[in-house]
C-alpha positions in Angstrom: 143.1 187.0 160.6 144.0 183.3 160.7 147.4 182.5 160.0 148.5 178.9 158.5 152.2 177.1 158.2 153.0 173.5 157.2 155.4 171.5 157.7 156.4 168.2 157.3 157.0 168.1 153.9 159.6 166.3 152.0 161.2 163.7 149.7 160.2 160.2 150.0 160.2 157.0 147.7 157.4 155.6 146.3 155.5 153.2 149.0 156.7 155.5 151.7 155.0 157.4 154.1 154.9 161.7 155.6 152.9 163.3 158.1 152.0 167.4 157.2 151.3 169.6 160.2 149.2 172.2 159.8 149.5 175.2 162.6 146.7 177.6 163.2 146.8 181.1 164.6 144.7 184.1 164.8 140.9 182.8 166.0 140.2 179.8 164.3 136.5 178.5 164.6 134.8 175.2 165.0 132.3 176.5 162.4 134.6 176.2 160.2 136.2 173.9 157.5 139.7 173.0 157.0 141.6 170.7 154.7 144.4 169.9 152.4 144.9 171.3 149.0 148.1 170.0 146.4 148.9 171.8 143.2 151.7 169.6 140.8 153.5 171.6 138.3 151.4 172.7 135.2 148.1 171.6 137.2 145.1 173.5 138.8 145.1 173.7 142.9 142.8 170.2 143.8 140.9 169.1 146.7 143.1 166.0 148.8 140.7 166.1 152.0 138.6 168.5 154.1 137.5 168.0 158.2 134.5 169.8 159.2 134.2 171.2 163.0 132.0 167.8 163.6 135.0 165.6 162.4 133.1 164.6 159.2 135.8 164.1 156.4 135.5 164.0 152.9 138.4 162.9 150.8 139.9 162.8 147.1 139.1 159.0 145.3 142.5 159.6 144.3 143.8 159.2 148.0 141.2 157.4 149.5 142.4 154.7 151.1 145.8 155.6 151.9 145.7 159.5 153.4 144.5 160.3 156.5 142.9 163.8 157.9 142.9 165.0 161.6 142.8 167.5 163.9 143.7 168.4 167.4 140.3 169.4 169.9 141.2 172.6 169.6 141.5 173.4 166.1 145.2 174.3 167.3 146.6 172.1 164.1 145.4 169.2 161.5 147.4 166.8 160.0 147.6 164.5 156.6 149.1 161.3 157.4 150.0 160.1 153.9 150.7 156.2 153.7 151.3 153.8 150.3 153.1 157.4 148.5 152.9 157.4 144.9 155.2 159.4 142.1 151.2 161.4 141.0 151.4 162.5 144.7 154.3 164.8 144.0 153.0 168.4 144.5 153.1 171.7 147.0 150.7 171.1 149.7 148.6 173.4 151.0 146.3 174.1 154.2 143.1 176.0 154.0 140.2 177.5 156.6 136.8 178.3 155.3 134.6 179.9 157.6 131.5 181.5 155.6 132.6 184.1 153.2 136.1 184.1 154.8 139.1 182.0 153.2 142.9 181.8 154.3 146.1 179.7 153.2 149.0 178.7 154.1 152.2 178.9 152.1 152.4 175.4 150.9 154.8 172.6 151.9 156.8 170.6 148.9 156.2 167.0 148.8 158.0 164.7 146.0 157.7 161.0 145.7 160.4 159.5 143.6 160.1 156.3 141.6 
């Protein structure tokens, strides 16, 4: 069973900038696909950005531009670097692994951009 935890969220003002961690346990492939989700209050869960086990990423128009998906060589963690934070960015972030039929989470990590 892979296991996810974030970290590295918080409350920052508009402009600023926060790095997520994401921490993988349990087997985690290269064959797989891991990314960001973020679900704001009221909304449905939405796609922020995805890395595939060749490094090709694929992100939201929303935060194209300004975020920033990686990953250590061995699958150990990924990260979000999120630069030019807006108030719409406010929402629980989550990490996710998708390897054929198989799908894990993590918990989610709050992040809130004030005005």
């Amino acid at each position: 069973q892979v296991q996810l935890e974030e970290s590295g969220g918080g409350l920052v003002q508009a402009g600023g900038s926060l790095k997520l961690t994401c921490s993988g346990s349990g087997g985690i492939s290269s064959l797989s696909v891991m990314g960001w989700y973020r679900q704001a209050p009221g909304k449905q869960r939405e796609l922020v950005a995805t890395i595939t086990g060749r490094g090709t990423r694929n992100y939201a128009e929303s935060v194209k531009g300004r975020f920033i998906i990686s990953r250590t060589t061995n699958w150990s963690a990924i990260f979000l670097q999120m630069n030019n934070l807006k108030p719409e960015d406010t929402a629980v972030y989550y990490c996710s692994y998708r390897r054929q039929t198989y799908e894990s989470w993590g918990q989610g990590t709050q992040v809130t951009v004030s005005s």
